[in-house]
C-alpha positions as CSV (number, residue, x, y, z in Angstrom):
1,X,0.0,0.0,0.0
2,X,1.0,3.9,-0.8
3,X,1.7,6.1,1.7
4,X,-1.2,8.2,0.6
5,X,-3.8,5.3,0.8
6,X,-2.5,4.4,3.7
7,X,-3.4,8.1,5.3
8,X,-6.5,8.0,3.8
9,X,-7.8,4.6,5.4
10,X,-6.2,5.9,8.4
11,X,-7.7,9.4,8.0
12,X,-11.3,7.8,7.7
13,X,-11.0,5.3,10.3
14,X,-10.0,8.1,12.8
15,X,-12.9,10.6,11.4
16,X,-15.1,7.8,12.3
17,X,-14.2,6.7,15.0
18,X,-14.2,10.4,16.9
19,X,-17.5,10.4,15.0
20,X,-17.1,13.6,12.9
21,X,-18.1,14.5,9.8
22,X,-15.9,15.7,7.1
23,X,-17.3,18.9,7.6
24,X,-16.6,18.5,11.0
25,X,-13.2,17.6,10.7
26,X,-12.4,20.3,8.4
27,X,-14.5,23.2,10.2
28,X,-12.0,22.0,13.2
29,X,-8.8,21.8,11.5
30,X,-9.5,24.7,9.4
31,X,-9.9,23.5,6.5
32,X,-12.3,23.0,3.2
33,X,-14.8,19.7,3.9
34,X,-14.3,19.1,0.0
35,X,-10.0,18.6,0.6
36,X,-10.5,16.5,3.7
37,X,-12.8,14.4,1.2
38,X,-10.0,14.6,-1.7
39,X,-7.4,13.0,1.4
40,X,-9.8,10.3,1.8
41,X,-9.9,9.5,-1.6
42,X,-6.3,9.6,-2.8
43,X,-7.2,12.6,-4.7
44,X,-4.3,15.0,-2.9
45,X,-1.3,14.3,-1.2
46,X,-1.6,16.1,2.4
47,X,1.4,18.6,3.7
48,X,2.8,17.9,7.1
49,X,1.6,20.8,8.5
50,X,-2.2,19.4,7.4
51,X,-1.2,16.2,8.5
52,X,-0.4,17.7,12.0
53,X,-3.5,19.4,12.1
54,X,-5.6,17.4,11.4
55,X,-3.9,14.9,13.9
56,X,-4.1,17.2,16.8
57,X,-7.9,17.1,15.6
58,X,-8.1,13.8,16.2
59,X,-6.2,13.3,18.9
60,X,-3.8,11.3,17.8
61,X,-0.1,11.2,16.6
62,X,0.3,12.4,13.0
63,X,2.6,9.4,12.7
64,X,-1.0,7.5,13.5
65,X,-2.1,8.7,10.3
66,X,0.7,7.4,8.5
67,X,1.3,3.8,10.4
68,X,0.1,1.1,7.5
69,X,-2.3,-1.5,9.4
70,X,-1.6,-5.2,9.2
71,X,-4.8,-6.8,8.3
């Protein structure tokens, strides 16, 4: 798996589980709803500084976002 799909399976199952929204999440993180859903779908490739933020968001380590899972 990519790096990128890796954040944005991570990225989802951490929305999810803190049960927000994209809208949510972005309205938090400061940013647009429609580039959290371009993460989640591969579409763009997320800075560190967006990774951080949306991390601190979560609650999480932005290293959580990149971890790959074994499955």
């Amino acid at each position: 798996m990519q790096i990128r799909e890796t954040f944005a399976a991570n990225l989802k199952k951490y929305r999810k589980a803190k049960g927000l929204s994209q809208e949510e999440l972005a309205h938090q993180a400061d940013l647009d709803r429609t580039y959290i859903s371009s993460l989640e779908r591969c579409v763009y490739a997320a800075s560190i500084d967006v990774v951080g933020r949306i991390a601190d968001v979560l609650e999480i380590k932005p290293s959580d976002l990149l971890r790959e899972r074994k499955e």
